[in-house]
Residue, then its C-alpha position, 0 to 999 in steps of 0.5 A: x210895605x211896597x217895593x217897587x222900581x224907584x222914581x225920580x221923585x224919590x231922590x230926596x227922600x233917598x238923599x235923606x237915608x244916605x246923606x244920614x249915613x254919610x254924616x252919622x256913620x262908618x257905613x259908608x267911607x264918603x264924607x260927601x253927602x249927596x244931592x238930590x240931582x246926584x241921586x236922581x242922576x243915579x236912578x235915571x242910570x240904573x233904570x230896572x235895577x234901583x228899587x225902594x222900600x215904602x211904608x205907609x207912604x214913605x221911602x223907608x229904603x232903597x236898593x241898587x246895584x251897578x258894575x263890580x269891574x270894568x270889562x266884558x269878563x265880568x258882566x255876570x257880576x255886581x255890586x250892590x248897595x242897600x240903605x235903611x232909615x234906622x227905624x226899619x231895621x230889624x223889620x224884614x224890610x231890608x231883607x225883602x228890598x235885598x230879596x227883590x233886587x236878587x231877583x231883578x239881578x238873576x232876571x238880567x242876567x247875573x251871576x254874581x252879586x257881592x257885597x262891599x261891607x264897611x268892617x266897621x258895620x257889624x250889622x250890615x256884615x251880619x246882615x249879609x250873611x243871614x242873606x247867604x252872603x259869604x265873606x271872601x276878602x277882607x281888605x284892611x284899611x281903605x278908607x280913612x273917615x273921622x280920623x279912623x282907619x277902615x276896612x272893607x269885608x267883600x262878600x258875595x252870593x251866587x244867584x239861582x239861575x232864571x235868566x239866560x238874558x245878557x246883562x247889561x254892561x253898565x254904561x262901561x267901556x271894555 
């Protein structure tokens, strides 16, 4: 297994995992599956902080993180999102991807990543916190997918310091 920074030409098999997710899942609440323009838009913005997982040649997962909240108070923190395709679940892939991109986080800079979990992803809750994620807000009934109300669980994990790097601002107005 590789992890690496990810490539313009990733965006298609990246458009795979998330677009299997949208259609499949209560991962995530879209129902709007993405395009390989949108995902290559996507990396292109969060070049150094988008990483993918390889296996035997292919993109098995992919990793990112971008902007918690707008303003300047909040620029040591971060939101993250983290994808598998079904078979790498399970196989320390997912641990290692998230591993990788904790560190690239603390390396700029952060302070803070946390996590937006759809309740209705038991896996990716439980996930989190053998990752050391706490659970520290749970907003009821957020989302609406597939005729079901859906919640979200934030959890969080504070970064070892390695960095007394700035981070970056995200491309957001303050």
């Amino acid at each position: 297994m590789i992890i690496r920074p990810a490539q313009p030409e990733d965006a298609g098999a990246i458009c795979d995992i998330i677009n299997a997710l949208v259609r499949d899942t209560l991962v995530t609440f879209t129902t709007l599956e993405k395009t390989t323009s949108q995902v290559r838009a996507d990396i292109a913005e969060k070049a150094g902080r988008y990483l993918v997982a390889e296996l035997d040649g292919q993109v098995v997962g992919h990793a990112n993180y971008g902007a918690f909240r707008g303003g300047p108070g909040y620029r040591y923190t971060a939101e993250h999102t983290i994808h598998l395709v079904s078979s790498a679940k399970g196989s320390g892939i997912g641990r290692a991807l998230l591993l990788a991109l904790e560190d690239v986080a603390a390396q700029a800079g952060l302070h803070v990543l946390v996590a937006g979990v759809s309740s209705a992803n038991p896996a990716g809750l439980k996930f989190h916190a053998a990752m050391g994620y706490s659970e520290v807000g749970h907003l009821p009934e957020v989302g609406r997918k597939n005729d079901q109300w859906l919640g979200t669980v934030l959890m969080q994990k504070i970064l070892p310091p390695r960095s007394q790097a700035e981070p970056d601002s995200f491309d957001k107005k303050d």
